[in-house]
C-alpha positions in Angstrom: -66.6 8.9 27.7 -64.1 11.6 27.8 -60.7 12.0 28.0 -59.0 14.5 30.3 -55.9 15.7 29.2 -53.8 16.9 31.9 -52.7 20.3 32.6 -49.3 20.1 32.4 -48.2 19.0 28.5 -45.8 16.4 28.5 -42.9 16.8 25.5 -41.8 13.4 24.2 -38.0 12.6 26.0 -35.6 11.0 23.9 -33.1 9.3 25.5 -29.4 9.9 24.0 -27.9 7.5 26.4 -28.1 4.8 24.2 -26.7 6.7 21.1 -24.1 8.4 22.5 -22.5 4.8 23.7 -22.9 3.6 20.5 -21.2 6.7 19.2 -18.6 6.3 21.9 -17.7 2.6 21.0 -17.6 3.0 17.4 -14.8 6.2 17.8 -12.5 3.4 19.9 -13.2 0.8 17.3 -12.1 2.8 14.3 -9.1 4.2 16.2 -7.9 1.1 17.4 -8.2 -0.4 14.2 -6.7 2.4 12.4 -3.1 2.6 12.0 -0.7 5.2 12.7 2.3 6.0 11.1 4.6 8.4 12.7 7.6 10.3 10.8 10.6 9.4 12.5 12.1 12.3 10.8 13.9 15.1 13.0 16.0 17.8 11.2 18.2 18.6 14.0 19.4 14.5 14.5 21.8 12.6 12.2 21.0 9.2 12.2 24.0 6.5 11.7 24.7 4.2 9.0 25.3 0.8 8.1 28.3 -0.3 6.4 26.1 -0.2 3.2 26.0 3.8 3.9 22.3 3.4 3.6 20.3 4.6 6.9 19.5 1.8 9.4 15.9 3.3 9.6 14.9 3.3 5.8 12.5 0.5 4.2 13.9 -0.7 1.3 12.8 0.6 -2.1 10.8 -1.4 -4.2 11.3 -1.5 -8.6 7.9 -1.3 -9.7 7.6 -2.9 -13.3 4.6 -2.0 -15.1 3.7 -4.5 -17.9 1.0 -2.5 -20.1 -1.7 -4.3 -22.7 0.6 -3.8 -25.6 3.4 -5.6 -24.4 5.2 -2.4 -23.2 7.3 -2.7 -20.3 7.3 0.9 -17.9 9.5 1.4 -14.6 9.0 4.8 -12.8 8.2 6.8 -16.1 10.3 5.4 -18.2 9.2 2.7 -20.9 11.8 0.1 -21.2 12.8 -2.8 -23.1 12.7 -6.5 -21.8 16.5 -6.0 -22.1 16.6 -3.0 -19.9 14.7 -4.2 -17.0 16.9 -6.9 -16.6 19.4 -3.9 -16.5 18.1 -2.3 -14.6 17.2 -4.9 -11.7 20.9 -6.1 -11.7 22.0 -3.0 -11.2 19.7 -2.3 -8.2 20.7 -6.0 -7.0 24.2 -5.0 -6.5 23.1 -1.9 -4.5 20.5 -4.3 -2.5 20.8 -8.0 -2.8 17.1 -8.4 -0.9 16.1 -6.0 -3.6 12.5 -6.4 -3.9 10.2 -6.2 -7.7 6.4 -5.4 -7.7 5.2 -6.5 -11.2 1.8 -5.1 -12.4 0.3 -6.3 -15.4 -2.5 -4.7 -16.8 -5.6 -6.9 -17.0 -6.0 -6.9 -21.1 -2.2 -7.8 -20.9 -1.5 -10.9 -22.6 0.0 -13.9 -19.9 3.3 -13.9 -21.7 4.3 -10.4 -21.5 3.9 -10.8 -17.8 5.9 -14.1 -17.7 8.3 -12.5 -19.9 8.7 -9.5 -16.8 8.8 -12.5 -14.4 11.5 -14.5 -16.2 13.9 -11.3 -17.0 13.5 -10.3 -13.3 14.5 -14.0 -12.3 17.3 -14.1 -14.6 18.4 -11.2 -13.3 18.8 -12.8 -10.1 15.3 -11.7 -8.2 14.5 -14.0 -5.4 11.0 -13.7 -5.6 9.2 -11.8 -8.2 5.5 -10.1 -6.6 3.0 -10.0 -8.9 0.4 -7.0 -8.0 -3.5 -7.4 -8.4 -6.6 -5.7 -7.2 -9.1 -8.0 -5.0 -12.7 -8.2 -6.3 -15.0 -5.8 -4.3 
């Protein structure tokens, strides 16, 4: 028996339909989960300020402490002593009573050292101390 091609020869169709709404949907997905942060920042307007003098638009700065595996304690660059962080948190208490502290202990760092950042911090007069850690993957 023989098989009679026909004349004409027929390319396989793909059909994109399907892939381009897949495509589609995952674009609005990813930007309506994304999120956007606009700068609120205009050279030509002067916003007002609070009483403070601070701007009423600016998020509060936060003291990161560092706390490294030898017992060194770090804020911005600068290594410190246990005595100077409490120091320098009162100082930035006065400025900003809601002043907020963002302790991160390195992971070979021994528990006290970090409870020593806590405790200086809270006798400084910190409401609530953060402690900063990485999630597992």
């Amino acid at each position: 028996m023989r098989i009679r091609s026909s004349p004409e020869p027929e390319g396989e169709i793909i059909n994109m339909t399907p892939v381009i709404d897949m495509m589609f949907i995952l674009v609005i997905f990813f930007a309506l989960n994304s999120v956007y942060r606009e700068e609120e920042r205009d050279i030509q307007v002067n916003l007002p300020a609070n009483a403070q003098g601070a701007s009423l638009s600016s998020a509060p700065k936060v003291i990161v402490l560092n706390v490294r595996k030898n017992g060194s304690f770090v804020i911005g660059n600068q290594q410190v002593t246990l005595d100077e962080v409490g120091e320098k948190v009162r100082d930035a208490l006065k400025e900003d009573p809601e002043q907020k502290v963002l302790i991160r202990g390195d992971d070979q760092a021994l528990h006290g050292y970090v409870a020593q950042a806590v405790a200086a911090c809270r006798f400084a007069g910190v409401k609530q101390a953060n402690i900063g850690y990485k999630l597992p993957e």
